[in-house]
matplotlib code that plots the C-alpha trace (Angstrom):
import matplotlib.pyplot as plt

x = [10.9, 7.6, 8.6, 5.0, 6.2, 7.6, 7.8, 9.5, 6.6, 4.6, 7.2, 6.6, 9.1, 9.4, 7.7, 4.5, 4.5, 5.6, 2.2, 1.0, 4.2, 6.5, 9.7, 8.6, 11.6, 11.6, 7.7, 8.6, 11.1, 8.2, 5.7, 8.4, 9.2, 5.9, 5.6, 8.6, 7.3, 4.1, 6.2, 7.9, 5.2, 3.3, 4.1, 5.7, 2.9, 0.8, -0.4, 0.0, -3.7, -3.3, -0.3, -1.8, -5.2, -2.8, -0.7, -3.9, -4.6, -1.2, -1.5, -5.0, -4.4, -0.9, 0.0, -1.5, -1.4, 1.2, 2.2, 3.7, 7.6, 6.9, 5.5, 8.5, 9.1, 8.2, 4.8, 4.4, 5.6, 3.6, 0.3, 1.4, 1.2, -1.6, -3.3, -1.7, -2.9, -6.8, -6.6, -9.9, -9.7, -13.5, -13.6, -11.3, -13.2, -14.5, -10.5, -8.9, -5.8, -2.7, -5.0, -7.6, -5.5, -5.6, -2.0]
y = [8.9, 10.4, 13.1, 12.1, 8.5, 6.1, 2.9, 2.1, 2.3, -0.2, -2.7, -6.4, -7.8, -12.1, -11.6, -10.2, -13.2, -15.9, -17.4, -17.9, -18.7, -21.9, -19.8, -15.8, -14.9, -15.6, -14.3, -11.0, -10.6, -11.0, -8.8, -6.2, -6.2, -5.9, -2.4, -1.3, -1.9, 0.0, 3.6, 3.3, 3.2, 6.2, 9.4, 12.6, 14.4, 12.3, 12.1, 9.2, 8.2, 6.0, 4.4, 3.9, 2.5, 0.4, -0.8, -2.3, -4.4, -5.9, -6.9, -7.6, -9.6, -11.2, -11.3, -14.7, -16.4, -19.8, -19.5, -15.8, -17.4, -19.7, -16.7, -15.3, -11.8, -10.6, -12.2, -9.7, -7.1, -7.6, -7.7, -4.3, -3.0, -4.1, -2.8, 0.5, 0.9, -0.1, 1.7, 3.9, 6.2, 7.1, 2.9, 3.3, 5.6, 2.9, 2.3, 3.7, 6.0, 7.7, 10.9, 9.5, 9.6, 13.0, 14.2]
z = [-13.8, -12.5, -9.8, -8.2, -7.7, -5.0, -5.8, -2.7, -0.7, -2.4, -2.5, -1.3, 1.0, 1.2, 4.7, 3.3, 0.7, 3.1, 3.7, 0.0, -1.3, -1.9, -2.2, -0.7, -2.2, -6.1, -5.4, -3.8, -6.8, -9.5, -7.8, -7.3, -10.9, -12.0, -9.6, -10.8, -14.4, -13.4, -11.5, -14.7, -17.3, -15.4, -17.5, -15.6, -16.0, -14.0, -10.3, -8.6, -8.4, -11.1, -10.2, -6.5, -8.0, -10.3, -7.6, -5.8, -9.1, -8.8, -5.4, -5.1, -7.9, -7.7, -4.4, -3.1, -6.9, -6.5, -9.7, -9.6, -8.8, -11.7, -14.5, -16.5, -15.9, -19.7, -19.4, -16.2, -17.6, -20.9, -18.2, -16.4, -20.0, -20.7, -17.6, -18.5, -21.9, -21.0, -17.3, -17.0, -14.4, -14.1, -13.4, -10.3, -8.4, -5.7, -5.1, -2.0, -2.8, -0.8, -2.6, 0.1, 3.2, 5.2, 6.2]

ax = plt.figure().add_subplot(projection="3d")
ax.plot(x, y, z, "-o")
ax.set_aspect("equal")
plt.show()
């Protein structure tokens, strides 16, 4: 587990799914897995830029699709993966980060 991690913040709740979603609850599961996936595919070494600009992707991307209840949890895994392995940092510099927020 990456020291530099918490998934916990980034974690969808069936309220913040409710409008896109047939059944917020299966949805909330899926995306939640996928994140998890993500926290723990990120090596210890790393900061957690690019599991912040990563966990954009995922809910840019996933978070209003009606068929994420409906997509089995291997074929979301195998997409974190793949995300993972071809992630370019240098491409994610336009993305804003928790690196980005002043304390």
């Amino acid at each position: 587990m990456n020291p530099f991690i918490d998934v916990h913040t980034v974690l969808a709740t069936p309220e913040d799914l409710d409008d896109w979603h047939d059944d917020p609850f299966e949805a909330t599961e899926k995306l939640n897995v996928m994140l998890h996936h993500l926290a723990d595919g990120c090596v210890e070494d790393e900061g957690s830029k690019r599991f912040d600009s990563l966990c954009q992707i995922i809910w840019e991307h996933w978070h209003k699709d009606p068929h994420l209840a409906d997509i089995d949890e291997s074929d979301l895994t195998d997409w974190v993966d793949q995300q993972l392995a071809s992630w370019d940092d240098a491409e994610s510099d336009n993305l804003i980060t928790t690196d980005d927020v002043p304390e």
